[in-house]
N, C-alpha and C positions, 0 to 999 in steps of 0.2 A: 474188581481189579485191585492189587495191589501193587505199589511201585516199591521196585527194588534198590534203584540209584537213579541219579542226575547229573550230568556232567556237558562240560560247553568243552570237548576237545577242537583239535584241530584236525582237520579230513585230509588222511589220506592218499584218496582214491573218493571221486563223483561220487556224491548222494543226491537226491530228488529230495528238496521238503516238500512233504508231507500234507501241507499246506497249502501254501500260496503255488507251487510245482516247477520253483528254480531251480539249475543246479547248482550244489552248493562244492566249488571248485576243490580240487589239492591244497591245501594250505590256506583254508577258511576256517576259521573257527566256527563252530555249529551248537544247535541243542540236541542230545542226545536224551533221555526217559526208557529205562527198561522196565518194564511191568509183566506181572504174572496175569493173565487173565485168562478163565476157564481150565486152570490147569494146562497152560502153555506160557513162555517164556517170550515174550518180542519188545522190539526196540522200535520208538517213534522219534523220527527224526525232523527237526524243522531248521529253518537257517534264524538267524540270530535277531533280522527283521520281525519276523512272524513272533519267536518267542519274546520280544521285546512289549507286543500288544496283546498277547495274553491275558492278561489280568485284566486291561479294559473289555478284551473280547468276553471274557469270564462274567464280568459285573453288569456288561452288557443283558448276556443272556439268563442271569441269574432272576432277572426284571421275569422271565416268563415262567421259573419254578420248571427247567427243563429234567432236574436231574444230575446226577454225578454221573452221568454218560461219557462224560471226554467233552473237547472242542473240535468239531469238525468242518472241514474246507466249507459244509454250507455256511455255519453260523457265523463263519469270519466272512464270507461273501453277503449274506444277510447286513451285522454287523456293519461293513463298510457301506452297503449303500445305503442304510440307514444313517448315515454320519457323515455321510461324503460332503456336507456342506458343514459341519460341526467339528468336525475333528482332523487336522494335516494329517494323522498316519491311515486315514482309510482311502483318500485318494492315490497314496503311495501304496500301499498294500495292493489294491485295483491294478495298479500299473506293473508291475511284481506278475500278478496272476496273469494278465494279460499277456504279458512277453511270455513267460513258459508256456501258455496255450499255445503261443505261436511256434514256440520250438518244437511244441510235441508234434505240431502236423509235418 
């Protein structure tokens, strides 16, 4: 995978992060990440929440020699309940996840 740019704009128009699976309103500032991977072009989008624990989710998972794969919705739901008593942003992140599950049904 190669990344092309980074940018924390301001939306729009409704994005779903990527992550945790809120929406992230008109007039939210967001993470944006476009990357080349397999000879295609896409954008990974998160809200500012999610990109804020990144780098702990990252040092998190780095403990298991997972790979430059990305971070994904598991490792940050692993992550949090791994920490849910150690750390305030995994109980938040939990509750995040938990309200968008409930929007999507």
């Amino acid at each position: 995978m190669s990344q092309l740019h980074t940018r924390r704009p301001t939306a729009r128009t409704p994005h779903r992060c990527l992550i945790c699976g809120v929406t992230i309103n008109p007039g939210a500032r967001y993470y944006r990440e476009t990357n080349v991977y397999e000879g295609r072009v896409g954008d990974f989008v998160c809200c500012l929440d999610c990109d804020a624990i990144s780098a702990t989710v990252w040092g998190w998972c780095d403990r298991f020699d997972t790979g430059d794969d990305g971070l994904t919705t598991d490792d940050y739901d692993e992550w949090a309940m791994d920490n849910l008593c150690s750390d305030s942003a995994a109980p938040r992140y939990l509750a995040r996840r938990n309200t968008a599950r409930g929007e999507a049904r």
